[in-house]
C-alpha positions as a Markdown table, in Angstrom:
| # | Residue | x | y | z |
|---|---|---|---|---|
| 1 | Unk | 0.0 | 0.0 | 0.0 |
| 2 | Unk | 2.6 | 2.2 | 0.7 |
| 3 | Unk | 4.4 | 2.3 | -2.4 |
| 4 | Unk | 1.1 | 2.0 | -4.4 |
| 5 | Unk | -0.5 | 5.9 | -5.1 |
| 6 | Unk | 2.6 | 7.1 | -3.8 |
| 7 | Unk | 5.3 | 6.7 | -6.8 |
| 8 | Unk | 2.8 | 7.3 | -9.4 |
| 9 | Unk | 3.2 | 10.9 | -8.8 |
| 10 | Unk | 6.6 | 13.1 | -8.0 |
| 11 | Unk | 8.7 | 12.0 | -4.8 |
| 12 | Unk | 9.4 | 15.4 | -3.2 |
| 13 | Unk | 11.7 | 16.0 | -0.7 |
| 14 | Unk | 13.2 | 18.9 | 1.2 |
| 15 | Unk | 16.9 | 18.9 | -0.2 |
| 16 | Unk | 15.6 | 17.7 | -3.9 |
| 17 | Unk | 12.8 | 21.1 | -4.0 |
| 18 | Unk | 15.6 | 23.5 | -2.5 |
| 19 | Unk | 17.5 | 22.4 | -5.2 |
| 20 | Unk | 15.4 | 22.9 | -7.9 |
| 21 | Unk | 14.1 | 26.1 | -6.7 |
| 22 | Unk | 17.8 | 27.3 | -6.4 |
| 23 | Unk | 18.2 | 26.4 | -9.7 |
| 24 | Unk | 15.0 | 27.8 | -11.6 |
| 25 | Unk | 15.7 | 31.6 | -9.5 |
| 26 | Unk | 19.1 | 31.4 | -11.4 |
| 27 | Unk | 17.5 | 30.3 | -14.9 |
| 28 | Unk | 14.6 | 33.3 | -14.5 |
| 29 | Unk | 17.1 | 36.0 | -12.9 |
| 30 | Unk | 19.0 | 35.6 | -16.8 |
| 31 | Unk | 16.1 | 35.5 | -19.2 |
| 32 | Unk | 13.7 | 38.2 | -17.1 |
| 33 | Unk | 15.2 | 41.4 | -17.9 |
| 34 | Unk | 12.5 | 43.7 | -19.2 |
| 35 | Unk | 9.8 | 41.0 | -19.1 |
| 36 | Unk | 6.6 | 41.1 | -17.9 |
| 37 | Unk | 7.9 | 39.0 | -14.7 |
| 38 | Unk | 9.4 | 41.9 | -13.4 |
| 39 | Unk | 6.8 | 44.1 | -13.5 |
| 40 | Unk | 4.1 | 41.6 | -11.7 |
| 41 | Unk | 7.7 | 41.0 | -9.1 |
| 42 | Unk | 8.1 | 45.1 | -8.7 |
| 43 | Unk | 4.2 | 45.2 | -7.9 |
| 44 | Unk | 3.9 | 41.7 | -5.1 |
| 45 | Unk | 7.2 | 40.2 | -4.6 |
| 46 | Unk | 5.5 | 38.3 | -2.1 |
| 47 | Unk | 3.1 | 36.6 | -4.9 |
| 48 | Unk | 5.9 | 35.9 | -7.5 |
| 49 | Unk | 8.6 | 34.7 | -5.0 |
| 50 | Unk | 6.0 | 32.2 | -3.2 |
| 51 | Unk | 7.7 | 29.0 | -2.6 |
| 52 | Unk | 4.4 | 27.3 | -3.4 |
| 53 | Unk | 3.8 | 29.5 | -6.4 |
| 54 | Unk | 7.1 | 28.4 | -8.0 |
| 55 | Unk | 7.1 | 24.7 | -7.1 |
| 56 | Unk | 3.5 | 24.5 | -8.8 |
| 57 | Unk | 5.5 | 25.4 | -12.3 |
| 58 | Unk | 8.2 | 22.4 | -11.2 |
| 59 | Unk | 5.8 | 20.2 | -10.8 |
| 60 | Unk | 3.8 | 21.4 | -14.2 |
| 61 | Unk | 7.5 | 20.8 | -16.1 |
| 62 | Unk | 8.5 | 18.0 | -14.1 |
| 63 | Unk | 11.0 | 19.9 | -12.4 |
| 64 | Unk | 12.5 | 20.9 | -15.6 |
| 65 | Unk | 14.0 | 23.9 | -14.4 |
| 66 | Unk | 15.0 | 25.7 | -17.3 |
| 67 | Unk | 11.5 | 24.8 | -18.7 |
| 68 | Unk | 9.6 | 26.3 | -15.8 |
| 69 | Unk | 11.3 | 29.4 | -15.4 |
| 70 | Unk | 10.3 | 29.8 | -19.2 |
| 71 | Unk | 6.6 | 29.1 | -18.4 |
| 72 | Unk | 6.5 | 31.5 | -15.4 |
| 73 | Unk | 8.0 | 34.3 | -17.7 |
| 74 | Unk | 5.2 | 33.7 | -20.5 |
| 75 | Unk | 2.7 | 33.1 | -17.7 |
| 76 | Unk | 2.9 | 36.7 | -16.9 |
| 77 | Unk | 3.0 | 37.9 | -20.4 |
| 78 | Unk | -0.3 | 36.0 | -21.0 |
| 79 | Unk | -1.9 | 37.2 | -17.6 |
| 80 | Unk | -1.2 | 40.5 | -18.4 |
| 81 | Unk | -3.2 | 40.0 | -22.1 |
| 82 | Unk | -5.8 | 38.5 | -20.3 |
| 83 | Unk | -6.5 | 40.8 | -17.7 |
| 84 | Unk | -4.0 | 43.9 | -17.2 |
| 85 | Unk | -1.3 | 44.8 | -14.8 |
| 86 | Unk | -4.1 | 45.8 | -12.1 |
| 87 | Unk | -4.3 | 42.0 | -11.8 |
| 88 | Unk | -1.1 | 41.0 | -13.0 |
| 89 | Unk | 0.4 | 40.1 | -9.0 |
| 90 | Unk | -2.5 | 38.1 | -7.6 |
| 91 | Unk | -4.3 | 35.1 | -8.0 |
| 92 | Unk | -7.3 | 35.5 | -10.5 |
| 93 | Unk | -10.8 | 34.9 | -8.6 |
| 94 | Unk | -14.4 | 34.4 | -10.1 |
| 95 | Unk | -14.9 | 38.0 | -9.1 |
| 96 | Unk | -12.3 | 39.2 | -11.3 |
| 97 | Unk | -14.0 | 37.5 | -14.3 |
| 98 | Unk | -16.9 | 40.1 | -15.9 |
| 99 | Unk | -20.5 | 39.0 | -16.8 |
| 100 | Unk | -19.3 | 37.8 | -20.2 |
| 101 | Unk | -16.7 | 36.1 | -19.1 |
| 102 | Unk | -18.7 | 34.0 | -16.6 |
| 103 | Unk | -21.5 | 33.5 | -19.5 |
| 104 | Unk | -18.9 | 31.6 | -21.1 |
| 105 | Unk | -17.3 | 29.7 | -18.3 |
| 106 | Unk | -20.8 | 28.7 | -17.7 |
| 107 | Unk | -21.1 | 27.6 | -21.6 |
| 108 | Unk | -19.3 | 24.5 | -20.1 |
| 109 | Unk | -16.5 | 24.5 | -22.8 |
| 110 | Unk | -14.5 | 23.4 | -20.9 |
| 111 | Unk | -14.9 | 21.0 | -17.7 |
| 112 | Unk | -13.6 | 19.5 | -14.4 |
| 113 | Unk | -15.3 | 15.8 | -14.8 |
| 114 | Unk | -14.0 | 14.3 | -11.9 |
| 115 | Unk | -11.6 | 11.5 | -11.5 |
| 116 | Unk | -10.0 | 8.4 | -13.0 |
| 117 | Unk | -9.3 | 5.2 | -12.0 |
| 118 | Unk | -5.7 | 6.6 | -10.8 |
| 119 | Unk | -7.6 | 9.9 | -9.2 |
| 120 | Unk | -6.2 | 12.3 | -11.5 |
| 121 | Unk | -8.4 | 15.2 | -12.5 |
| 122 | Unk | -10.3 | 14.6 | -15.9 |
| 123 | Unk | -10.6 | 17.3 | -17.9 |
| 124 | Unk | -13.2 | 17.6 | -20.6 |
| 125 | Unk | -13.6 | 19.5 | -23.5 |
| 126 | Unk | -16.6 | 20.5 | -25.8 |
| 127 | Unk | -15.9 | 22.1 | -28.8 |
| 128 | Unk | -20.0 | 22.5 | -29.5 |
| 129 | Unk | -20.2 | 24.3 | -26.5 |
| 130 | Unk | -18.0 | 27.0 | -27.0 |
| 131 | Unk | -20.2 | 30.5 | -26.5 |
| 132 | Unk | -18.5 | 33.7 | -26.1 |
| 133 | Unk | -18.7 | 37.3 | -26.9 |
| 134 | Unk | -15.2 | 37.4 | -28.0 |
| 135 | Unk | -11.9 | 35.2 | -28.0 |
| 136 | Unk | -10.9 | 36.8 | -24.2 |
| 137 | Unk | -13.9 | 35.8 | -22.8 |
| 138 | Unk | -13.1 | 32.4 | -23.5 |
| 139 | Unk | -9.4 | 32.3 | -22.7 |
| 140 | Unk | -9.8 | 34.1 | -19.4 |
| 141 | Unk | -12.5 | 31.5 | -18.3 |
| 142 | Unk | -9.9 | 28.9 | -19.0 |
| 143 | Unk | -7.3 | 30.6 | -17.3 |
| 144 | Unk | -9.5 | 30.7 | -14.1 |
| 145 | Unk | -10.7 | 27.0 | -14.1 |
| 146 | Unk | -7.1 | 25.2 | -15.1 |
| 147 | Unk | -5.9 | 27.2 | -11.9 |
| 148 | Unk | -8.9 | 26.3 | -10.0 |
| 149 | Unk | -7.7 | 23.0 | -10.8 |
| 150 | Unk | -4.3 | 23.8 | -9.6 |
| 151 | Unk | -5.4 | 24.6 | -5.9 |
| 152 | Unk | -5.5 | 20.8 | -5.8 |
| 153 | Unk | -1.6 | 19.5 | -4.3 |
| 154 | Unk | -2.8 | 16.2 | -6.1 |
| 155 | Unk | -3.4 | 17.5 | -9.7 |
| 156 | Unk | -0.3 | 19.3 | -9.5 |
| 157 | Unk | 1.7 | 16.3 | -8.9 |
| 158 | Unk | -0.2 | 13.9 | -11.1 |
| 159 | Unk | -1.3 | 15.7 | -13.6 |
| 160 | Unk | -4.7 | 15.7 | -15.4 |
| 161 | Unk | -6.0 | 13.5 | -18.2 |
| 162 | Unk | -7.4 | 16.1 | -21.1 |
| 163 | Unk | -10.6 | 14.9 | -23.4 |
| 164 | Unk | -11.6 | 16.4 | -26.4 |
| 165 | Unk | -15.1 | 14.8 | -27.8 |
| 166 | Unk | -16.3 | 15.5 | -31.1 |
| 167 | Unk | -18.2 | 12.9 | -31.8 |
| 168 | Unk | -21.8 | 13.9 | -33.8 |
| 169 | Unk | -23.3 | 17.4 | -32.3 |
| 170 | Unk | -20.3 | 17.5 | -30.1 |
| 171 | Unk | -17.9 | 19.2 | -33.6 |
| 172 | Unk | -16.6 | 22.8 | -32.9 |
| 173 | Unk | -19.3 | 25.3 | -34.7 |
| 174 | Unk | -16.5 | 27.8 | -34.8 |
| 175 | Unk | -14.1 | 26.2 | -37.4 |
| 176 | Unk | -11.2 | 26.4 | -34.9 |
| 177 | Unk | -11.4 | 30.1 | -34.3 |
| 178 | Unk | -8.9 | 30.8 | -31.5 |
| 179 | Unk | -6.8 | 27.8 | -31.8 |
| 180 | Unk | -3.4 | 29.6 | -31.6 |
| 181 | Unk | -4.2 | 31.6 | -28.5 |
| 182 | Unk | -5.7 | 29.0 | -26.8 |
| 183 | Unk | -2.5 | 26.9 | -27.6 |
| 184 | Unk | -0.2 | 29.8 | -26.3 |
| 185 | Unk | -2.3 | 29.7 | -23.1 |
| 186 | Unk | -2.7 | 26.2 | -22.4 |
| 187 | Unk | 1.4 | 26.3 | -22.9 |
| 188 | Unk | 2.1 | 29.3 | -20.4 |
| 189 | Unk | 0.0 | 27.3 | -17.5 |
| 190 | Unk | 1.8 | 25.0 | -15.2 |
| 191 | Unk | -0.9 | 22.2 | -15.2 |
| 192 | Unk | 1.2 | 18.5 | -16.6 |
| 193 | Unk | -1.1 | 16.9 | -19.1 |
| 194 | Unk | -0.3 | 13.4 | -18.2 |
| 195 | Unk | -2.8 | 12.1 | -21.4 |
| 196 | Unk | -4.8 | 13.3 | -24.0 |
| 197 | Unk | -7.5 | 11.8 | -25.6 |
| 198 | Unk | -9.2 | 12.7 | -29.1 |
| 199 | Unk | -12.8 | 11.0 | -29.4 |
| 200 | Unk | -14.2 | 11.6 | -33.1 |
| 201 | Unk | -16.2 | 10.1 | -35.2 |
| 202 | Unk | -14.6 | 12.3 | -38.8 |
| 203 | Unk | -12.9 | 9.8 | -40.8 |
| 204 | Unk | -11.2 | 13.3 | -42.4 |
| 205 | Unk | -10.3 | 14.0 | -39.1 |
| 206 | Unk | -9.1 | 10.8 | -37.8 |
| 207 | Unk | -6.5 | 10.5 | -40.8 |
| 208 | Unk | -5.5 | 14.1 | -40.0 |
| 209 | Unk | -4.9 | 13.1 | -36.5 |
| 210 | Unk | -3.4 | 9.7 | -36.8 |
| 211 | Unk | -1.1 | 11.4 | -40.0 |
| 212 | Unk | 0.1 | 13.8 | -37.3 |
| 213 | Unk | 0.6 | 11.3 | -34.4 |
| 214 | Unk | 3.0 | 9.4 | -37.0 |
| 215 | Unk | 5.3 | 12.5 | -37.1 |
| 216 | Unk | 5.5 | 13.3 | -33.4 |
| 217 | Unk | 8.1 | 12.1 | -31.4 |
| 218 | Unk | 8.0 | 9.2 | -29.1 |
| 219 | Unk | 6.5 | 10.9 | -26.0 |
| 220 | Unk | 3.9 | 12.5 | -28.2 |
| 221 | Unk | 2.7 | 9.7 | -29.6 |
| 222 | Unk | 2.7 | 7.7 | -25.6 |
| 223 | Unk | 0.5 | 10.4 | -24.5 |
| 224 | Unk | -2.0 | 10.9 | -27.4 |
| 225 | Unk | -4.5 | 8.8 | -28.0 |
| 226 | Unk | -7.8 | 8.7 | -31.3 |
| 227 | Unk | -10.7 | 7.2 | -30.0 |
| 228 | Unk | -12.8 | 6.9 | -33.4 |
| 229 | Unk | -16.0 | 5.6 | -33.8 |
| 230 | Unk | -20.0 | 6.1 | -32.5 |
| 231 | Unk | -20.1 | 7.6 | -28.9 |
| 232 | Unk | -20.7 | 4.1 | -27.1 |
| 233 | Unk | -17.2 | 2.4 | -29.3 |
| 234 | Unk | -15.2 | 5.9 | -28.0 |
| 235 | Unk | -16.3 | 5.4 | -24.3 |
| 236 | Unk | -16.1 | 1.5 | -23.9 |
| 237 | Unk | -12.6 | 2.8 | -25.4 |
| 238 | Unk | -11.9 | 5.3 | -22.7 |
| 239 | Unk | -13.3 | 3.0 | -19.8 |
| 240 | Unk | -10.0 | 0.8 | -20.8 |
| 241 | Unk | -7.6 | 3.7 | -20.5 |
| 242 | Unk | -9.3 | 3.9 | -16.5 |
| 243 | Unk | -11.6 | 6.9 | -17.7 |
| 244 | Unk | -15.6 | 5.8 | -16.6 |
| 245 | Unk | -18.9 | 6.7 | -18.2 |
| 246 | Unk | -19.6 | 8.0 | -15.0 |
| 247 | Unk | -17.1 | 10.3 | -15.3 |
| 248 | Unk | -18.0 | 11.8 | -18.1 |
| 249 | Unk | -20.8 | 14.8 | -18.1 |
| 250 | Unk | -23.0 | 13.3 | -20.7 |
| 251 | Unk | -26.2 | 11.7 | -20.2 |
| 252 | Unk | -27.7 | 8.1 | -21.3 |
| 253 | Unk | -28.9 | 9.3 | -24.3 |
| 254 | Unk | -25.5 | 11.5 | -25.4 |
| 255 | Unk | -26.5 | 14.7 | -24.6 |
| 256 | Unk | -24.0 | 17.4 | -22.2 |
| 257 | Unk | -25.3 | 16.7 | -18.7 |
| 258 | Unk | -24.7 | 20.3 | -17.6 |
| 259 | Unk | -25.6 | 20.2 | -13.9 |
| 260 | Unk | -22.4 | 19.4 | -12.1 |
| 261 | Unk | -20.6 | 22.0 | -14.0 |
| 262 | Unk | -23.1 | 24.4 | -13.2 |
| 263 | Unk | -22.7 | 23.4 | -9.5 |
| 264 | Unk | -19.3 | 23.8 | -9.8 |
| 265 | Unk | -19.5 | 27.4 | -10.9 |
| 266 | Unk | -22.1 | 28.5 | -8.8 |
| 267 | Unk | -20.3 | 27.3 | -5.7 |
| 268 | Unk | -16.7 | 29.3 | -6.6 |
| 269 | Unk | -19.4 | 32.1 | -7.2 |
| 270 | Unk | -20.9 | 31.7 | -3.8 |
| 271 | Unk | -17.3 | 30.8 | -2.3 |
| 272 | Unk | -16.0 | 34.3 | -3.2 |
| 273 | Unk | -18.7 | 36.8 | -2.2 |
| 274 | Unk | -17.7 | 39.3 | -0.2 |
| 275 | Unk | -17.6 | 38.4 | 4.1 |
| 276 | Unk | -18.5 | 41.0 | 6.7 |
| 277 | Unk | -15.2 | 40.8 | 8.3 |
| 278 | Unk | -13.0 | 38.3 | 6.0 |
| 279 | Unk | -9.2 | 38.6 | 6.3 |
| 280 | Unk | -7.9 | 41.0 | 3.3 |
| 281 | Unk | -6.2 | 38.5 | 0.7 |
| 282 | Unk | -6.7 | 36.7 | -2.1 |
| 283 | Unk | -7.7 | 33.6 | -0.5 |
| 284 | Unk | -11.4 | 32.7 | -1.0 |
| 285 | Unk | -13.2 | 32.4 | 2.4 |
| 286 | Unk | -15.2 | 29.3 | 3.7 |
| 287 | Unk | -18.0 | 30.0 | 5.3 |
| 288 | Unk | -19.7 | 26.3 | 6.2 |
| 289 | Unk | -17.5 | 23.4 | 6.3 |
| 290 | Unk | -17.8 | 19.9 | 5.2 |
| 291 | Unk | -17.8 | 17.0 | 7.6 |
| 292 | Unk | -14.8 | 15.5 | 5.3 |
| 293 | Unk | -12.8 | 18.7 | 6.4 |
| 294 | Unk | -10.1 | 19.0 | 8.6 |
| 295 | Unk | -10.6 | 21.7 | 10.8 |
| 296 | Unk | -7.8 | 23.3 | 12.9 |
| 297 | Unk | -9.5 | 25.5 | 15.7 |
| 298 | Unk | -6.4 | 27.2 | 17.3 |
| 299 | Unk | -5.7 | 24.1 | 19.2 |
| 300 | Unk | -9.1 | 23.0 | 20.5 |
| 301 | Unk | -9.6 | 19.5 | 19.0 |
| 302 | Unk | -12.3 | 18.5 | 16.7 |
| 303 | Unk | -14.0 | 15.8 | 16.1 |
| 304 | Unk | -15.2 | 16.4 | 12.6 |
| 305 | Unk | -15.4 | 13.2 | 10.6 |
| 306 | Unk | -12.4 | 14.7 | 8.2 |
| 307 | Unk | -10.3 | 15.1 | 11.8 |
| 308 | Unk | -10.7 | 11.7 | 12.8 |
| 309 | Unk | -9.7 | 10.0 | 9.7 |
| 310 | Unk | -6.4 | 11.9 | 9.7 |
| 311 | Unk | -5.6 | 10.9 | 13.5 |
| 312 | Unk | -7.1 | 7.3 | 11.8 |
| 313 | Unk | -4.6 | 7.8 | 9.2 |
| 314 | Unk | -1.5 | 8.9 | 11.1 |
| 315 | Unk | -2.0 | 5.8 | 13.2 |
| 316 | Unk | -2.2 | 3.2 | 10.4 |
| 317 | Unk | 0.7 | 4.9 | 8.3 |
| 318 | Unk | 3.1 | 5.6 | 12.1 |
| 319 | Unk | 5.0 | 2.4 | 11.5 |
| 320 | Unk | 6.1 | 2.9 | 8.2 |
| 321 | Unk | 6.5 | 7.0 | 8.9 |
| 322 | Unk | 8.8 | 6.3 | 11.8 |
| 323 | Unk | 11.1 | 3.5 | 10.2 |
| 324 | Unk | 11.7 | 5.6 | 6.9 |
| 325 | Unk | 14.0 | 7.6 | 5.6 |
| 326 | Unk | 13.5 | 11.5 | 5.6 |
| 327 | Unk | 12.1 | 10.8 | 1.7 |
| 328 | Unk | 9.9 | 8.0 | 3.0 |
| 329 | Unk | 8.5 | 10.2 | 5.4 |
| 330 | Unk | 7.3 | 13.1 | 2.8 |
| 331 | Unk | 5.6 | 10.1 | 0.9 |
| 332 | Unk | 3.8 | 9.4 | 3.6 |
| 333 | Unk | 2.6 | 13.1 | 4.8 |
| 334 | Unk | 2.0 | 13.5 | 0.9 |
| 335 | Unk | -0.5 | 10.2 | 0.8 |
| 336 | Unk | -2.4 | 11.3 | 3.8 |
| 337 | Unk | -3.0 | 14.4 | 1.9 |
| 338 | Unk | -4.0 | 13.3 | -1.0 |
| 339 | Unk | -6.2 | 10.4 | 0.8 |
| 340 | Unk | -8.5 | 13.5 | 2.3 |
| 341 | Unk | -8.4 | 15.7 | -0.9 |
| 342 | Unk | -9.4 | 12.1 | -2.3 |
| 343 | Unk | -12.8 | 11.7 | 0.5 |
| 344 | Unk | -13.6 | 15.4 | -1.1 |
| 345 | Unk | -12.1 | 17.2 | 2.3 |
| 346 | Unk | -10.0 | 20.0 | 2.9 |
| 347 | Unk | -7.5 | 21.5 | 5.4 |
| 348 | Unk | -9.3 | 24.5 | 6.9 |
| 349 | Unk | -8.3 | 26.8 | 9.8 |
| 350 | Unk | -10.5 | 29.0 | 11.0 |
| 351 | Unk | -9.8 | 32.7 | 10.7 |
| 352 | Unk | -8.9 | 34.6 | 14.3 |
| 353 | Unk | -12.2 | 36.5 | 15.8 |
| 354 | Unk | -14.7 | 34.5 | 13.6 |
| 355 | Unk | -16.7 | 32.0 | 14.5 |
| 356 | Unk | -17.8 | 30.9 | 10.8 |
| 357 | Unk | -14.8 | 31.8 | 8.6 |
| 358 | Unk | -12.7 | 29.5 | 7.5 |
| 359 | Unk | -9.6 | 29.8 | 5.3 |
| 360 | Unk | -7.4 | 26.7 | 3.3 |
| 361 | Unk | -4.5 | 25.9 | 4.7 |
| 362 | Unk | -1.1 | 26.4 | 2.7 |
| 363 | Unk | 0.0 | 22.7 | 1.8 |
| 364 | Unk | 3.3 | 23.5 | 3.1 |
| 365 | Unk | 1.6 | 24.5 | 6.4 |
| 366 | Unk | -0.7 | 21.4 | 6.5 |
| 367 | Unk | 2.8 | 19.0 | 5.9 |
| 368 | Unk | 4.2 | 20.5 | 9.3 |
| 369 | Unk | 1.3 | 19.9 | 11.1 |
| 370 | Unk | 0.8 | 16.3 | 9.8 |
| 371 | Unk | 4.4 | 15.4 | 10.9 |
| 372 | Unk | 4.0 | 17.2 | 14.7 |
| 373 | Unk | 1.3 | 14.2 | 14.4 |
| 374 | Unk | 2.8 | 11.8 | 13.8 |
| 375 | Unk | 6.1 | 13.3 | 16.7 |
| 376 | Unk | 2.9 | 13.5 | 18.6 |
| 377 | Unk | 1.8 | 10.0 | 18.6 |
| 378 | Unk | 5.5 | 8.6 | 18.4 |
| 379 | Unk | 5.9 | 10.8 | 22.4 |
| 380 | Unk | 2.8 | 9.3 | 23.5 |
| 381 | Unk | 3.3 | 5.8 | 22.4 |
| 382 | Unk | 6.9 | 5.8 | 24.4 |
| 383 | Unk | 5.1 | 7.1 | 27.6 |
| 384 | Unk | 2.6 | 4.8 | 27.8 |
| 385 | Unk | 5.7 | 1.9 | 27.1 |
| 386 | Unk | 7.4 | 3.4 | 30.0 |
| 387 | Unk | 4.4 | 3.7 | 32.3 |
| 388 | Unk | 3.8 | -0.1 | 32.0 |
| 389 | Unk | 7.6 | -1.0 | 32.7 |
């Protein structure tokens, strides 16, 4: 169990990050002269140097160094098209998107469809749905939900699995209009595609496809796959590559099934309205927790039902945490993470002087706190050994 879910997705640890965050500072400090990156550092150092910020682009290049600092710089020069320098140094929120924008995000475009069978995020595209007022509608909506996506520790280090279905009524009305931007976009974000799937029923557009797989490289060609045939032939397909039916929003009958998307919008609406004394930062505010949250009160102990499966968790996994190495150990603190993100819970602490405001806590936060578990448990264990001798 320990190794399984664990190594599918980056082994992090302490002296391996510092390294590579050493190393991508000196690749950006001698290609960002005069770049947009400076200007979004000048406005909120404290947003472009974030540890977390920068290890999301090493773990969207695969610790590529000289790749991410790249993407960061171009990340800023396509923020800044998208929506100014006013927003250039801060995470983007729904409220920063305007009514047209949102009309599109709504459109359903594109969507977060949930999970394969090796919980990475599915990410599904319908080019019939497309529905903007103009290109930048479109692209900014994108931009917001692939770093929605990226609040999530576990997409960042497994990746997501990308599906584009054009299979009957499904075809892009707009002939393709935008492809080059959105191509420029989708490069600039630091979100690892670990698969991508084309499901189409165009023989024109198969050959096209399959002519174009034959002249990619090697890793191209692993990562791409043509799904051609009715809508049942392309899904039975995608159920062997560990994507369900289930997963996918579209009904019995092969219509878009629109209502989890629409959920899914409506809550990061409701999530970021404005709260009658809510800390001033970007961070979106919680206002009713779920019971698969952990909720960290200041030191008072809860017993939500998200609490007690991480004190669950840190005593099943304390064995194999205290006889590893110091890498063995992040696995471990990384797992339990990811095994409440998987339950649908988060790590919340609740903001000072509020009784219903609640805030996510920093991963790198929530990793300390898991491991003073854990030195926790290991104390109390060696008491009560010593107590009965």
């Amino acid at each position: 169990k320990f190794f399984m879910g664990l190594l599918k997705g980056i082994a992090e640890e302490a002296s391996f990050i510092d390294k590579a965050l050493r190393e991508l500072d000196a690749h950006i400090i001698r290609t960002k002269a005069g770049s947009v990156y400076e200007i979004a550092e000048r406005m909120n150092p404290a947003y472009v140097n974030s540890r977390a910020f920068r290890i999301m682009f090493l773990r969207g290049n695969r610790y590529d160094t000289k790749a991410s600092a790249n993407q960061m710089i171009s990340f800023f020069e396509v923020k800044q098209q998208l929506f100014g320098n006013e927003k250039l140094a801060k995470d983007i929120t729904i409220d920063d998107l305007d009514e047209d924008d949102r009309e599109g995000l709504k459109a359903g475009f594109i969507q977060l469809a949930g999970q394969d069978t090796s919980n990475r995020q599915v990410v599904f595209g319908i080019p019939s749905a497309r529905n903007f007022r103009n290109l930048q509608n479109e692209l900014r909506g994108r931009f917001y939900i692939t770093m929605e996506a990226l609040r999530s520790e576990q997409t960042q280090l497994k990746g997501v699995v990308s599906i584009m279905y054009t299979i009957g009524a499904f075809k892009d009305r707009s002939k393709g209009v935008g492809f080059f931007e959105h191509r420029r976009l989708r490069l600039s974000l630091p979100i690892h595609i670990t698969a991508i799937h084309f499901c189409l029923d165009d023989p024109n557009q198969f050959i096209v496809l399959k002519a174009g797989l034959a002249a990619a490289n090697a890793k191209a060609r692993a990562r791409v796959k043509v799904h051609y045939g009715s809508h049942l032939e392309c899904q039975y397909s995608l159920a062997t590559y560990g994507v369900s039916v289930q997963t996918l929003p579209l009904t019995a009958t092969y219509e878009v099934d629109m209502h989890r998307h629409l959920n899914w919008v409506d809550s990061c609406i409701r999530g970021n309205k404005t709260n009658v004394g809510a800390p001033a930062s970007n961070t979106a505010v919680v206002t009713e927790p779920t019971a698969n949250d952990v909720l960290y009160m200041g030191g008072n102990m809860s017993n939500n039902a998200g609490n007690v499966q991480i004190r669950n968790l840190v005593a099943e996994w304390s064995q194999t945490y205290d006889s590893g190495s110091n890498k063995a150990k992040r696995l471990v603190v990384n797992e339990l993470i990811d095994e409440i993100h998987r339950s649908g819970g988060r790590f919340l602490a609740r903001v000072n002087g509020a009784e219903s405001a609640w805030v996510v806590v920093p991963v790198e936060d929530v990793r300390l706190k898991i491991t003073q578990m854990f030195r926790n448990r290991r104390r109390k264990v060696r008491g009560t050994r010593k107590k009965k001798n």
